[in-house]
MIVOFI-251017 format. One line per 3 residues: number of its first residue (from 1); their letters; for each residue x, y, z of N, C-alpha, C, O, CB. Coordinates in steps of 0.02 Angstrom, whole numbers, padded with zeros to 5 digits. Atoms other than C-alpha are relative to their C-alpha. Glycine has a CB too. Layout:
<sites>
NUM> a> X,Y,Z,X,Y,Z,X,Y,Z,X,Y,Z,X,Y,Z | ...
</sites>
This chain:
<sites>
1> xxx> 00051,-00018,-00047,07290,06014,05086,-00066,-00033,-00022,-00071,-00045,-00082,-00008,00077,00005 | 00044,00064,00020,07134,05902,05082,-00076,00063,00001,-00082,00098,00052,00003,-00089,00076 | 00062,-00016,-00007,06960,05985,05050,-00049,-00023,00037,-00091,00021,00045,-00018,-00001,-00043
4> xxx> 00026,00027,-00041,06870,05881,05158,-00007,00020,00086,00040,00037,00122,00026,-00049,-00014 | -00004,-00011,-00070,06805,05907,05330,-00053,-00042,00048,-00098,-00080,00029,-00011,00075,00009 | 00063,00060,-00016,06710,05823,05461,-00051,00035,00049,-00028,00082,00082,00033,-00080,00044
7> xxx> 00042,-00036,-00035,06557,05880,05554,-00016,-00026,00072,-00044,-00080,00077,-00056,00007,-00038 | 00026,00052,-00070,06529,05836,05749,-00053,-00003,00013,-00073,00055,00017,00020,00013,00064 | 00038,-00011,-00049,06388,05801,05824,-00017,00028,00053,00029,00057,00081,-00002,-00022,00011
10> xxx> -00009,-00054,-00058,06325,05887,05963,00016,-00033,00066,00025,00001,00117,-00068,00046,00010 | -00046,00034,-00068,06391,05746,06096,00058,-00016,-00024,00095,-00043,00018,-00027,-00069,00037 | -00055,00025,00003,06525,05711,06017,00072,00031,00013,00121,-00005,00017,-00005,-00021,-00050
13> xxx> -00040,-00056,-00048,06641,05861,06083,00018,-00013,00061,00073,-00007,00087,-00033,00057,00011 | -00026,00019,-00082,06608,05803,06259,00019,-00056,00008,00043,-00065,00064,-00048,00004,00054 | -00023,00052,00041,06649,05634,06177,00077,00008,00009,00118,-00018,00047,-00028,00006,-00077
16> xxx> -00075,-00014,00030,06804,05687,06123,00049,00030,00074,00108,00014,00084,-00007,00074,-00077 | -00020,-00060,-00041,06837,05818,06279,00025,-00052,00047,00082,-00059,00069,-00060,00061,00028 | -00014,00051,-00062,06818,05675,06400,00068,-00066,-00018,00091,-00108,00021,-00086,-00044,00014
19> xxx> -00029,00059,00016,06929,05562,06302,00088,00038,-00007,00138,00009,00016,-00043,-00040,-00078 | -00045,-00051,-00002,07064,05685,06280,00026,00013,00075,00084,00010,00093,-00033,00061,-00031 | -00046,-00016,-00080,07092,05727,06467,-00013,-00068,00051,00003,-00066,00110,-00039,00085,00053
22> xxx> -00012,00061,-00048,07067,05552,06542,-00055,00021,00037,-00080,-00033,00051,00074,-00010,00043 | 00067,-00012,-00033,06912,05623,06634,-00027,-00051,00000,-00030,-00090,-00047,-00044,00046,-00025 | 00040,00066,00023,06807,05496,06706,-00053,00024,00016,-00056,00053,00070,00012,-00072,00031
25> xxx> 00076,-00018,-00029,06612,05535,06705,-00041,-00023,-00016,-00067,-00036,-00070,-00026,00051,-00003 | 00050,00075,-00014,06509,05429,06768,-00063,00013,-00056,-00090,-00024,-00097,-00042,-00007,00102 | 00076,-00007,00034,06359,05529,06700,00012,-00011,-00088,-00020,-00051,-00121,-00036,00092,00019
28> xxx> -00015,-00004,00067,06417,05548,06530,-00020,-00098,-00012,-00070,-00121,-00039,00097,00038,-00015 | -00004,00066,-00003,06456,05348,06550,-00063,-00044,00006,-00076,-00093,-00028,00039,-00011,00049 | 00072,00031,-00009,06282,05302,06617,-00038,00021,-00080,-00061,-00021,-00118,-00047,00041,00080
31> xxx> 00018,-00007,00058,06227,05384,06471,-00008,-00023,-00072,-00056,-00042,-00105,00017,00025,00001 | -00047,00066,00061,06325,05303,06329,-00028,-00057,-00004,-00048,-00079,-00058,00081,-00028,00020 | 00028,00077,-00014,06260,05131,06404,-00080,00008,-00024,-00107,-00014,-00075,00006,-00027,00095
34> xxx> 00064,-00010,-00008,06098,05177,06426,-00029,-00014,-00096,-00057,-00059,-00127,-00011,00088,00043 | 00015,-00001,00068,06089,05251,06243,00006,-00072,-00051,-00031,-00087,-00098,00046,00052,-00023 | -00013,00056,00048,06150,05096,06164,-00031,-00054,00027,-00028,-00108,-00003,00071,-00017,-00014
37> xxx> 00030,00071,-00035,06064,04975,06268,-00067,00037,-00040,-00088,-00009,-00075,00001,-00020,00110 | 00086,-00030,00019,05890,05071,06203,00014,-00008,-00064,-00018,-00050,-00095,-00032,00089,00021 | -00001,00049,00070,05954,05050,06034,00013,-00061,-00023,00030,-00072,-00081,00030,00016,-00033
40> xxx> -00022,00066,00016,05982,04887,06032,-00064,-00015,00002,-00091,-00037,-00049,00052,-00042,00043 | 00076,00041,-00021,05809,04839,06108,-00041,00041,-00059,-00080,00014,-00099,-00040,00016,00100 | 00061,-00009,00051,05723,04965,06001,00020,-00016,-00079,-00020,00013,-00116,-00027,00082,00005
43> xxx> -00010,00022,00059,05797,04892,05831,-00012,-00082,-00001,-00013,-00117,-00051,00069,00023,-00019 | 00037,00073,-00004,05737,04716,05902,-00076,00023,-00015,-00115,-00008,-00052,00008,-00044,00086 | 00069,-00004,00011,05574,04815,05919,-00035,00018,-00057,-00095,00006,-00063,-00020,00034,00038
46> xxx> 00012,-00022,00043,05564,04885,05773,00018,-00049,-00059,-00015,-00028,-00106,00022,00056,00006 | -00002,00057,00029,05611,04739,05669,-00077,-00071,00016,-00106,-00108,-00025,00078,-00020,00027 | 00050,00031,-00019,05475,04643,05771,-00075,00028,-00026,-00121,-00012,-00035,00010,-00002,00068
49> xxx> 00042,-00043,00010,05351,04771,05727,-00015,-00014,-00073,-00074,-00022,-00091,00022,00066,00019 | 00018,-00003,00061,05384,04755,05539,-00018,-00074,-00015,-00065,-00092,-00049,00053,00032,-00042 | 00033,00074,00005,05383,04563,05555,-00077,-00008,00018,-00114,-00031,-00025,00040,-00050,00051
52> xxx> 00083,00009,00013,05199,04561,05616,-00032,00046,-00018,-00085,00044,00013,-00038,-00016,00050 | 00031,-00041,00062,05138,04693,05499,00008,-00028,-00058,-00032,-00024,-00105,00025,00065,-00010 | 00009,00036,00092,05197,04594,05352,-00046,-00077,00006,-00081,-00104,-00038,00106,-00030,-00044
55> xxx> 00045,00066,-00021,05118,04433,05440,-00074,00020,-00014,-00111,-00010,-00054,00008,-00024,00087 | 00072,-00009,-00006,04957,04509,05464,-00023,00033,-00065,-00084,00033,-00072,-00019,00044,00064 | 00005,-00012,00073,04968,04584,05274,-00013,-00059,-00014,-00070,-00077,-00030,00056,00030,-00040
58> xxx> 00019,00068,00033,04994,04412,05230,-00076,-00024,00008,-00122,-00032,-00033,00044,-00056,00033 | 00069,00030,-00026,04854,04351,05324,-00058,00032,-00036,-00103,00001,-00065,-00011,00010,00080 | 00083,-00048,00043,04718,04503,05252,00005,-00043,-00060,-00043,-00074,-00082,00004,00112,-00031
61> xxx> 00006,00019,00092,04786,04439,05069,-00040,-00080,00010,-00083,-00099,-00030,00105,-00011,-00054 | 00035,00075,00002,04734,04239,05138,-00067,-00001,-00001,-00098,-00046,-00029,00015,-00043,00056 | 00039,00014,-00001,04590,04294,05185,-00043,00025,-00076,-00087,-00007,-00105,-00011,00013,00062
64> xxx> 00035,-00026,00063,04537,04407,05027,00023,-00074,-00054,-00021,-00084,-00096,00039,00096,-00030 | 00020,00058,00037,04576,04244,04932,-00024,-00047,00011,-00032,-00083,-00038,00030,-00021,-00022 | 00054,00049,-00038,04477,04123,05041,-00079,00038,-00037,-00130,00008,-00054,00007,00008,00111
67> xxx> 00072,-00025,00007,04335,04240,04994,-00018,-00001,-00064,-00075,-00018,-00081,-00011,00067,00024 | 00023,-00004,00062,04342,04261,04824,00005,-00084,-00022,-00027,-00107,-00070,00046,00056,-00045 | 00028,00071,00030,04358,04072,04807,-00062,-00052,00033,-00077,-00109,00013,00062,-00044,-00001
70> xxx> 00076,00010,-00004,04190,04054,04904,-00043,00041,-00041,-00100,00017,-00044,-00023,00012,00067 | 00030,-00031,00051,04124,04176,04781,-00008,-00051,-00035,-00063,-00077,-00044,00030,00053,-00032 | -00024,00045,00073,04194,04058,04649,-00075,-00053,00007,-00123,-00063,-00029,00103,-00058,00009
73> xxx> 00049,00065,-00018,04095,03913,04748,-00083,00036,00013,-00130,00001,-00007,00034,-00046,00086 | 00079,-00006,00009,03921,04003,04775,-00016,00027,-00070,-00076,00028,-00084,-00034,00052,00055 | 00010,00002,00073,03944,04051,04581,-00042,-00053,-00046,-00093,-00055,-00080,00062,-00004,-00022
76> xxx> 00018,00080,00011,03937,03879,04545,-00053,-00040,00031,-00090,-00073,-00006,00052,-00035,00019 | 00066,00023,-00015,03812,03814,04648,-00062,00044,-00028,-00119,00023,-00038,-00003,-00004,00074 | 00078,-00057,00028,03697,03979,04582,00011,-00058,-00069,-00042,-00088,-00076,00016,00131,-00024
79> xxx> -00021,00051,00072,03760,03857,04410,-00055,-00036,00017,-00111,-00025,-00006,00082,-00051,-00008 | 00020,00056,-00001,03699,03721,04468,-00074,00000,00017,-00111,-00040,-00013,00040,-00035,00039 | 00048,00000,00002,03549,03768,04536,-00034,00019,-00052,-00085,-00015,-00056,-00009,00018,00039
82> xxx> 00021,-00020,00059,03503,03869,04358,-00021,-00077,-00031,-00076,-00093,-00053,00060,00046,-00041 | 00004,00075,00033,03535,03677,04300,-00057,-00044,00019,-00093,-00077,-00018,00063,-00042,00020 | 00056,00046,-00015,03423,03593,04401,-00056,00037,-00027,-00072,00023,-00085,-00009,-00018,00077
85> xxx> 00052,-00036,00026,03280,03715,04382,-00021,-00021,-00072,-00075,-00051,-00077,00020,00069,00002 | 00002,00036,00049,03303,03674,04194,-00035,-00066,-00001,-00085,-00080,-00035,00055,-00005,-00014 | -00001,00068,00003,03300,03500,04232,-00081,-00019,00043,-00109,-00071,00029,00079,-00031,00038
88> xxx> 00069,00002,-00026,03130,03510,04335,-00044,00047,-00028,-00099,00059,-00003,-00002,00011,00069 | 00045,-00032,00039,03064,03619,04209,-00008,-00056,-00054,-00067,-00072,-00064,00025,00073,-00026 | -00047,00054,00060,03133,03488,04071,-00070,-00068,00016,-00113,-00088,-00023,00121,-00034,00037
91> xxx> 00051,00073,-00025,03026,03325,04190,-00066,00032,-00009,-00107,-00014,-00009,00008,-00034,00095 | 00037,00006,-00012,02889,03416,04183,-00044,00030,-00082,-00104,00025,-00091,00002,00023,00068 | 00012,-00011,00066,02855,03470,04012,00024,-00073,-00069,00000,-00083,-00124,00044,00073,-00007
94> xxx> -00009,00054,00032,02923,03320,03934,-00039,-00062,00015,-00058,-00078,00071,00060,-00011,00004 | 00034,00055,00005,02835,03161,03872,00017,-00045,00074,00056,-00024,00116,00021,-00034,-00072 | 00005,00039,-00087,02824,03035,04037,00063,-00049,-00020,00110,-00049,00020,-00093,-00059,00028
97> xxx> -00057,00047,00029,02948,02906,03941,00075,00035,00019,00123,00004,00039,-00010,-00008,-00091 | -00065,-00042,00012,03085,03054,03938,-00002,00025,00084,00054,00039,00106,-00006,00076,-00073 | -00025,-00042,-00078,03057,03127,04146,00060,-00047,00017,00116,-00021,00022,-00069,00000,00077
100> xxx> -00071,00023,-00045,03181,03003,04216,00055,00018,-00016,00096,00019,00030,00016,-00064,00003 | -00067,-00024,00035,03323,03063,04104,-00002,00071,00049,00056,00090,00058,-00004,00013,-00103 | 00019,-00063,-00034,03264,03231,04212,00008,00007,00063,00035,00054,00091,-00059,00015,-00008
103> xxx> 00010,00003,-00045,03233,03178,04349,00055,-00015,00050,00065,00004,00108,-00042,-00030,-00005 | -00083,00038,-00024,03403,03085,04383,00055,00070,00001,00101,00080,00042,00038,-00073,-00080 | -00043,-00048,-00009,03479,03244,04336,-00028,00054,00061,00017,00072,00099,00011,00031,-00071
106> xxx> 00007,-00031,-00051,03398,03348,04457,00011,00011,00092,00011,00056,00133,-00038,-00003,-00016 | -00035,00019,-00036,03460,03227,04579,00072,00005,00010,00098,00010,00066,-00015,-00038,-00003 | -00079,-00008,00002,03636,03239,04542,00015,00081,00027,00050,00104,00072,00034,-00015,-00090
109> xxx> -00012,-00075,-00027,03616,03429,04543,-00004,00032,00068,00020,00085,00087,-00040,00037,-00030 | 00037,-00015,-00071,03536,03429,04716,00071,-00042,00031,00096,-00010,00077,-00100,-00040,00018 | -00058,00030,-00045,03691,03311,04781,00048,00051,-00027,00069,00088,00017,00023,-00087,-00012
112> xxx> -00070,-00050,00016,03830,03423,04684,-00021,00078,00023,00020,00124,00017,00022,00000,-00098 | -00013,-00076,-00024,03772,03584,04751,00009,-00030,00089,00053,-00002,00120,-00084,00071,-00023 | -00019,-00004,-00057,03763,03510,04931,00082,-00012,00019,00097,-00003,00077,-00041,-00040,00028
115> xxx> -00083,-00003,-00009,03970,03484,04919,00015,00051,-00003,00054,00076,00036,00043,-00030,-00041 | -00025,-00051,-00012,03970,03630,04854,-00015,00071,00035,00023,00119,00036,00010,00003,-00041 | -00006,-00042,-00052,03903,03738,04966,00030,-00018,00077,00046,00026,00117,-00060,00020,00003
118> xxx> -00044,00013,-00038,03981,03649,05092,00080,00023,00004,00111,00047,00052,-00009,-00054,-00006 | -00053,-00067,00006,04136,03722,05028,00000,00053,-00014,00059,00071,-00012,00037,00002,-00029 | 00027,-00067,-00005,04078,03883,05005,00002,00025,00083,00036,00071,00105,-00080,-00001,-00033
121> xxx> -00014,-00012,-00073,04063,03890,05185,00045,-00008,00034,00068,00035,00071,-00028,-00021,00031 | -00078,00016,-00026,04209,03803,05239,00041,00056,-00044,00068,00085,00003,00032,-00092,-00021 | -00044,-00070,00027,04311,03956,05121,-00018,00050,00031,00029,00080,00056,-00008,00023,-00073
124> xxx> 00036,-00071,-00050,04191,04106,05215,00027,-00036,00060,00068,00004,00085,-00106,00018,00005 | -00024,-00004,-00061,04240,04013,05376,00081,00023,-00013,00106,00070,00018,-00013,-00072,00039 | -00080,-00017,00005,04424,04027,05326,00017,00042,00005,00063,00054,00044,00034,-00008,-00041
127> xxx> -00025,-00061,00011,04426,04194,05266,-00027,00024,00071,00021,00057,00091,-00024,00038,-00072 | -00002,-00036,-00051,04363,04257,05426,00026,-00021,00061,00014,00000,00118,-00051,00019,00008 | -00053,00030,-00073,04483,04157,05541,00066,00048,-00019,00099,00077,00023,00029,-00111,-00002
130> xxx> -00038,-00043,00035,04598,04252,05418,00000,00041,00011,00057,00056,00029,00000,00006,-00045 | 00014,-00080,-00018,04539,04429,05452,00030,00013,00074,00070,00057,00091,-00090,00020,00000 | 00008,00004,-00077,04525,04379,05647,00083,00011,-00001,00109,00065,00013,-00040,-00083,00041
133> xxx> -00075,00008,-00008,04715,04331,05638,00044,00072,-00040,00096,00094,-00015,00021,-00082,-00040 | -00027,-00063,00001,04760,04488,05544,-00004,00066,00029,00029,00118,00035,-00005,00009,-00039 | 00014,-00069,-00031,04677,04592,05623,00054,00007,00090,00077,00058,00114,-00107,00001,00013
136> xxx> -00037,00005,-00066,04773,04526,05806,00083,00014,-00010,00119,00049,00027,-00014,-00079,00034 | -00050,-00033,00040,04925,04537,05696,-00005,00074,00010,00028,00108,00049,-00008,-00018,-00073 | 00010,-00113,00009,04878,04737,05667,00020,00027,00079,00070,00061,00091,-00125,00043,-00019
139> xxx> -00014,-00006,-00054,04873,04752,05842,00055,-00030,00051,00073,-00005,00104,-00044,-00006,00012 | -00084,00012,-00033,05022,04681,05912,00048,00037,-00050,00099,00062,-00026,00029,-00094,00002 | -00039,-00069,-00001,05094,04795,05775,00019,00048,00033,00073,00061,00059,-00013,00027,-00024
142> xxx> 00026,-00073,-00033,05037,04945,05837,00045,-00008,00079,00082,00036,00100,-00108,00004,00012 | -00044,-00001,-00077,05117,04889,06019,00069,-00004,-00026,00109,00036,-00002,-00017,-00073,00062 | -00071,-00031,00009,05279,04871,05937,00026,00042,-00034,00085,00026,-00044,00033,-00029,-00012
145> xxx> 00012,-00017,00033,05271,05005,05834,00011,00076,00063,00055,00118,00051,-00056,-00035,-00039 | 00002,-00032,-00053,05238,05121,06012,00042,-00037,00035,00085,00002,00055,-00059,00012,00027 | -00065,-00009,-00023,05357,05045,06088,00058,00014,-00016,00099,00020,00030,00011,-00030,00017
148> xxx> -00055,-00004,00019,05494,05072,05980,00007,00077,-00006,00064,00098,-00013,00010,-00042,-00059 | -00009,-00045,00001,05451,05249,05976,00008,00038,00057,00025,00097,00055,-00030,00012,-00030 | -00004,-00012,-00050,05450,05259,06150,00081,00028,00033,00113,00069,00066,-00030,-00055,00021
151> xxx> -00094,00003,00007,05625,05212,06125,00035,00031,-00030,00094,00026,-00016,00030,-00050,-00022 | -00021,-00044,00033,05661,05333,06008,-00005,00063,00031,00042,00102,00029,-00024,-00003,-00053 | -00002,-00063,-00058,05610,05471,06123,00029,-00008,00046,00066,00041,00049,-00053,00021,00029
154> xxx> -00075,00038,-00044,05724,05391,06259,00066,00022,-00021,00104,00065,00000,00008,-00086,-00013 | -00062,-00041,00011,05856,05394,06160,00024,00100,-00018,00078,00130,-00013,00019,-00042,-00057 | 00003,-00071,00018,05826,05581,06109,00009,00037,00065,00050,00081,00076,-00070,00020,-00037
157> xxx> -00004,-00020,-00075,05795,05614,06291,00073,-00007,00020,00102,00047,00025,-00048,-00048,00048 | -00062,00011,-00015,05958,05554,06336,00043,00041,-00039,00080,00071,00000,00014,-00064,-00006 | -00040,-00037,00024,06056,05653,06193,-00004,00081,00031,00040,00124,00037,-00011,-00009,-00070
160> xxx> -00010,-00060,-00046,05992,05795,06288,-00006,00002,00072,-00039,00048,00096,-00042,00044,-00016 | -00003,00009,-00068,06013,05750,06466,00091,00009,-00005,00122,00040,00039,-00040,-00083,00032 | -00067,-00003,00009,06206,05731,06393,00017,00062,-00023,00077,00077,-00030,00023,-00047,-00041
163> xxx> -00029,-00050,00041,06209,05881,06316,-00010,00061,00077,00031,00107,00079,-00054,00018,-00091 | 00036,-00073,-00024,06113,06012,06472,00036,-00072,00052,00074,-00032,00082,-00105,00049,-00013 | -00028,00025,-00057,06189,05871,06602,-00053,00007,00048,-00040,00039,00099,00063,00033,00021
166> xxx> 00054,-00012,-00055,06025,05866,06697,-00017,-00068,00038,-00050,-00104,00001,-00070,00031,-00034 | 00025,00040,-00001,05997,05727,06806,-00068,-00036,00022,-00083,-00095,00034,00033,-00009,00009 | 00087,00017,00004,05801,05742,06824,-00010,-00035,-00072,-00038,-00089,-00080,-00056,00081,00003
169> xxx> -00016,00018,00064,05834,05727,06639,-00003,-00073,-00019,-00036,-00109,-00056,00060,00024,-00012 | -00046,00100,-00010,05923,05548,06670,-00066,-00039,00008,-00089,-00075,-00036,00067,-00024,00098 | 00058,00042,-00012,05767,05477,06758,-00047,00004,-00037,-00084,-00046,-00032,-00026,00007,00052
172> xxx> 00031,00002,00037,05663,05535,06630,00020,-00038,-00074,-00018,-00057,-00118,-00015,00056,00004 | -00016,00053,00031,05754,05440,06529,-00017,-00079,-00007,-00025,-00116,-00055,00043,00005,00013 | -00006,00061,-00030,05740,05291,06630,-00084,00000,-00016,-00110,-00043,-00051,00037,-00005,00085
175> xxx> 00094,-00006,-00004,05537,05335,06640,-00015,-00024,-00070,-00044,-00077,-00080,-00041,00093,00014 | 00018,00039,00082,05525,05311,06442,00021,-00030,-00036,-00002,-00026,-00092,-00009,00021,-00043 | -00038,00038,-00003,05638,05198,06422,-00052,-00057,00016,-00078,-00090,-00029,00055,00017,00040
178> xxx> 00033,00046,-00038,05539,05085,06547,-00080,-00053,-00016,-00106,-00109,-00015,-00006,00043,00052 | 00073,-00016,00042,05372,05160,06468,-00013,-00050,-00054,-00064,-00085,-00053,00000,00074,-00039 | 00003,00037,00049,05407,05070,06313,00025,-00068,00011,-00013,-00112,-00008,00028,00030,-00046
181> xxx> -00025,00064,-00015,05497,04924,06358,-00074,-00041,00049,-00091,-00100,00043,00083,00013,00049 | 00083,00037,-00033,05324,04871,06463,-00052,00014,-00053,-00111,00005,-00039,-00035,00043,00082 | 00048,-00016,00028,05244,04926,06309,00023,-00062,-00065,-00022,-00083,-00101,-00007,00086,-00011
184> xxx> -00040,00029,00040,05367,04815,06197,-00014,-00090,00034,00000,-00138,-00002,00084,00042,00004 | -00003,00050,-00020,05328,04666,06325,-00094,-00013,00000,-00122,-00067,-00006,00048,00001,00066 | 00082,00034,00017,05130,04667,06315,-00015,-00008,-00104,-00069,-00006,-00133,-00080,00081,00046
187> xxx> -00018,-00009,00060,05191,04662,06124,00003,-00082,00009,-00043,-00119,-00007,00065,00053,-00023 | -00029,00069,-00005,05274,04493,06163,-00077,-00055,00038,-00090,-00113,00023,00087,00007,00063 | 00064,00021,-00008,05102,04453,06249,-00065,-00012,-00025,-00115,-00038,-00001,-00009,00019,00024
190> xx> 00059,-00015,00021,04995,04490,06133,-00065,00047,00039,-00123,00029,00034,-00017,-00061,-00011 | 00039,-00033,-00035,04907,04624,06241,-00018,00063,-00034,-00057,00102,-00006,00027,00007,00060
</sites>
């Protein structure tokens, strides 16, 4: 004698009931479809959902390192300018023989910070094309994210439209079902 037993579900009786006497019902049948057609779409949606949430993660992390390597670069130019300063403190306290050694450098410093704030800016523009794009990311989450739960109440709806056999039930099925699936397609739109 085996210790083991198995537990039904609560459709799976009328599952079984209907399969047992050859019964054919339709509703039961519409049902079945229904249910598995909504899980199918909402495990596309919900896969889609986690794909642009990890995109748009990605993207926050591109941009938090775009930023800290314009930090890096207005670091360095604050450098460089400390340098020059020096160096036009340097021309002007030193014998007249010795400014050009000064003077040349103050030039160089004045050309090497304009590159580098030039990239300094070009990195701040980056990081906030970065943000922009995660943040549209976040939000096309969020739409698939509601739609897939839409779909999860659907299918829930349906386990009890099968269970109480109601078919106001059914269309309310169909209603959030629909709900989400137009909510799952301004997803695909970016809306």
């Amino acid at each position: 004698m085996s210790d083991t037993f198995h537990v039904h579900g609560p459709h799976d009786h009328q599952l079984e009931h209907a399969a047992e006497h050859g019964a054919i019902d339709r509703f039961s049948g519409r049902i079945a479809v229904t249910t598995a057609i909504l899980a199918t779409v909402g495990a596309i949606f919900a896969y889609q959902g986690g794909a642009t949430q990890a995109d748009a993660q990605l993207a926050k992390n591109d941009a938090a390192i775009r930023k800290t390597e314009a930090s890096n670069q207005w670091n360095y130019y604050q450098a460089k300018s400390n340098k020059q300063n020096l160096s036009e403190l340097a021309a002007v306290i030193v014998p007249v023989e010795r400014q050009s050694t000064y003077l040349t450098e103050v030039a160089r410093y004045k050309s090497e910070k304009t590159d580098i704030q030039k990239n300094a800016e070009r990195l701040e523009a980056e990081s906030k094309d970065f943000d922009a794009q995660s943040e549209a990311l976040m939000h096309q989450h969020h739409r698939w994210a509601q739609a897939t739960t839409f779909l999860q109440i659907a299918i829930a709806l349906s386990a009890i439209a099968l269970l109480t056999r109601r078919r106001w039930l059914q269309w309310g099925v169909y209603g959030v079902a629909a709900f989400g699936t137009v909510l799952g397609l301004l997803a695909i739109a970016h809306v």
